[in-house]
N, C-alpha and C positions, 0 to 999 in steps of 0.2 A: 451484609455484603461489604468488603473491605477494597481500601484502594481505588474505588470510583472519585472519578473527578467529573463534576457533571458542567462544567460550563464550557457553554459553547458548543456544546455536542448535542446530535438531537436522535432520537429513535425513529422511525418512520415503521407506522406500523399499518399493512396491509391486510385486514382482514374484513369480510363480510357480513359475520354477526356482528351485527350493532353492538349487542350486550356485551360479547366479550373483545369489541372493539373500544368500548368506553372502561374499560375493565382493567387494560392494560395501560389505558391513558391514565387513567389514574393511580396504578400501582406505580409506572413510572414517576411522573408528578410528585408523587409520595416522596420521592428522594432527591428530588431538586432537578430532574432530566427535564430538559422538552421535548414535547412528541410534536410530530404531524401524520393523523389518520386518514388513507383509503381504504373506501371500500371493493375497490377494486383494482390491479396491476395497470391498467390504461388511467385512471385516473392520477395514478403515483408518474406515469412516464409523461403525462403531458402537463406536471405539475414545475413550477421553478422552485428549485431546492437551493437553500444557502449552501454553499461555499463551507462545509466545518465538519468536523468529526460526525461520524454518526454509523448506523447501523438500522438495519432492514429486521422486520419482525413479521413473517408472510406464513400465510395460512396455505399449506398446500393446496387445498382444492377451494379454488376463488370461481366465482360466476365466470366463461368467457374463455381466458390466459388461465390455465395454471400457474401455480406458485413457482413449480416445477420449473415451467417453461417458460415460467415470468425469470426465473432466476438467469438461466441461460440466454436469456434474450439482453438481458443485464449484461452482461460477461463480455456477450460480442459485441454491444454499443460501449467497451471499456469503462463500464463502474466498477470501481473493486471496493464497494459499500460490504463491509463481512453483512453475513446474511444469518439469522435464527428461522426454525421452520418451525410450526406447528402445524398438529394436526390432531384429528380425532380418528381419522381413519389409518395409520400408521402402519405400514409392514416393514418385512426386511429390508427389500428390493429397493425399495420407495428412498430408506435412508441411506443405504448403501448409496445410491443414484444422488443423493440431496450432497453427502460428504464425499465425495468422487468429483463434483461440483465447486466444494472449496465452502459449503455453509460450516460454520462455525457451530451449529445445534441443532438438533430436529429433536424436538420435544411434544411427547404428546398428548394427548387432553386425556385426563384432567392435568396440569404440573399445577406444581407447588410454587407460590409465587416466590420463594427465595432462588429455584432452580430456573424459573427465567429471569432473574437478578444477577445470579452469578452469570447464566450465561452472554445477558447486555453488558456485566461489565469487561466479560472475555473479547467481546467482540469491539467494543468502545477501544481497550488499549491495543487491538492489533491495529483499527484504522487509526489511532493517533500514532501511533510506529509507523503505518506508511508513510502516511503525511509527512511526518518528520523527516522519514528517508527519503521521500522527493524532495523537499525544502535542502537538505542539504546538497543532494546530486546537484541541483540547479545551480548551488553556490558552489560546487564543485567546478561544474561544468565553465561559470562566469571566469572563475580565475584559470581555468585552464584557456582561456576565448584569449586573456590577456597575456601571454606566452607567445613568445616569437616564433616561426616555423622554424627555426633552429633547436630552442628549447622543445620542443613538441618532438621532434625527431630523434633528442639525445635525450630524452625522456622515456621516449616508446622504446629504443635500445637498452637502456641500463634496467629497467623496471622487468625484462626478458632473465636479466641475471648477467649479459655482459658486463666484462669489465673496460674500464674508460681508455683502456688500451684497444681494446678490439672497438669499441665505438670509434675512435678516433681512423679506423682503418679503414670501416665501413664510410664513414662520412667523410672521408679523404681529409682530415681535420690534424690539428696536434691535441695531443694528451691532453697540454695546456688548457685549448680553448675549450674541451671537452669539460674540465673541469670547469671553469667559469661558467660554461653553457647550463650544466649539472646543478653547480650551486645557486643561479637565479633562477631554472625550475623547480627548483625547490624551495627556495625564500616565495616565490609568487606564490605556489600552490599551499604555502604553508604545514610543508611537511617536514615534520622535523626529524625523521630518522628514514635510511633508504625503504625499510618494510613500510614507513606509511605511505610514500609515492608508492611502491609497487602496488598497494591495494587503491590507490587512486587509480592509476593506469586501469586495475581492474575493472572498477566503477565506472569508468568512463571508458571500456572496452578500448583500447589503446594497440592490445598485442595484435602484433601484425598488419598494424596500421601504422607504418614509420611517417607515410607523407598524411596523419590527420590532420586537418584543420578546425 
C-alpha cells in the first residue's frame, strides 16, 4: 500500500467475531495505524473518540444495529467518518444500498488483506481532505467575520460578475469608494485575483446575500 500517512489517524473497527476483530487489529498495527475495536455499533456510539482522522471498518450484520443501519444512524447524527463494509453474507442490493450511503467499500469475506489496505488508505485520505476543507472554510469564514458590512456587500456584488460601476449604483456609492471597498475585501480575505474571491463568496455561500453578516 502506497501514500499512507498513518499518524494521527485511527481505524475504528466494528465487528463481532472476536477472531476476525483481532485480525484486523493487527493487520492494521502491521503498518503503524491505530485502531479501536467494537464489537458492537452501540458500544462504538457511546464510546469518546479522538478528535483525528480516521475511518469506520463495520461488519454488516452486527448483533442488535445493523452495520447497514448503524451506518445511517451515523449520517443523521452528522459523522462523515468514510465507512468500509464487510461482510460474509454479501449481495447486490445489500452493496448497491451500502455505496448509495456514501461507504467508501463493501468488501466481502474472505478479502485479501492488501484489498482492505488499499481500501483504509482510500478512505484515510478522503477524511483528511475533509478535515482540511473545514480547517480552511473556518479560516475562510474568520477573515470574512473581519470585513466591514460594506466590504461584505461589495463583495457579494462584484463576485456575481458585476462591474464596479454598476456596484456603485446599486449601493448608491462612487466608483471610487467601490474600488477602495473592493481592494480591502480583498487584501483581508487574501485573495489575490478577482476568480479567487469569487470562489470564496462561493464557499461561503455569499450569492444573493448582499446584507450577510
Amino acid at each position: 500500500m502506497t501514500g499512507v500517512t498513518t499518524e494521527d489517524a485511527v481505524v475504528f473497527i466494528v465487528e463481532d467475531d472476536d477472531e476476525l476483530r483481532l485480525s484486523l487489529d493487527s493487520l492494521f498495527r502491521s503498518i503503524g495505524l491505530k485502531t479501536s475495536m467494537f464489537a458492537n455499533a452501540r458500544g462504538f456510539m457511546e464510546a469518546k473518540r479522538p478528535d483525528v482522522t480516521g475511518c469506520l471498518v463495520v461488519d454488516v450484520r452486527l448483533p442488535g444495529l445493523s452495520g447497514l443501519d448503524f451506518h445511517e444512524q451515523l449520517i443523521k447524527a452528522g459523522s462523515a467518518l468514510p465507512v468500509i463494509f464487510i461482510t460474509g453474507h454479501g449481495d447486490i442490493p445489500m452493496s448497491v444500498r451500502a455505496m448509495k450511503a456514501g461507504a467508501v467499500d463493501f468488501l466481502p469475506k474472505p478479502f485479501r488483506d492488501q484489498d482492505m489496505l488499499d481500501a483504509v488508505a482510500s478512505a484515510l485520505e478522503i477524511d483528511r481532505k475533509r478535515r482540511r476543507g473545514e480547517l480552511e472554510l473556518l479560516a475562510l469564514r474568520n477573515r470574512y467575520a473581519e470585513l466591514s458590512l460594506r466590504e461584505r456587500q461589495v463583495m457579494a456584488l462584484v463576485t456575481t460578475g458585476l462591474m464596479n460601476k454598476q456596484v456603485a449604483g446599486k449601493l448608491s456609492l462612487s466608483e471610487v469608494t467601490v474600488k477602495i471597498h473592493r481592494g480591502s475585501a480583498m487584501r483581508k480575505m487574501d485573495a489575490k485575483t478577482l476568480p479567487d474571491l469569487v470562489k470564496m463568496a462561493e464557499l461561503l455561500e455569499l450569492h444573493g446575500d448582499l446584507q450577510a453578516s
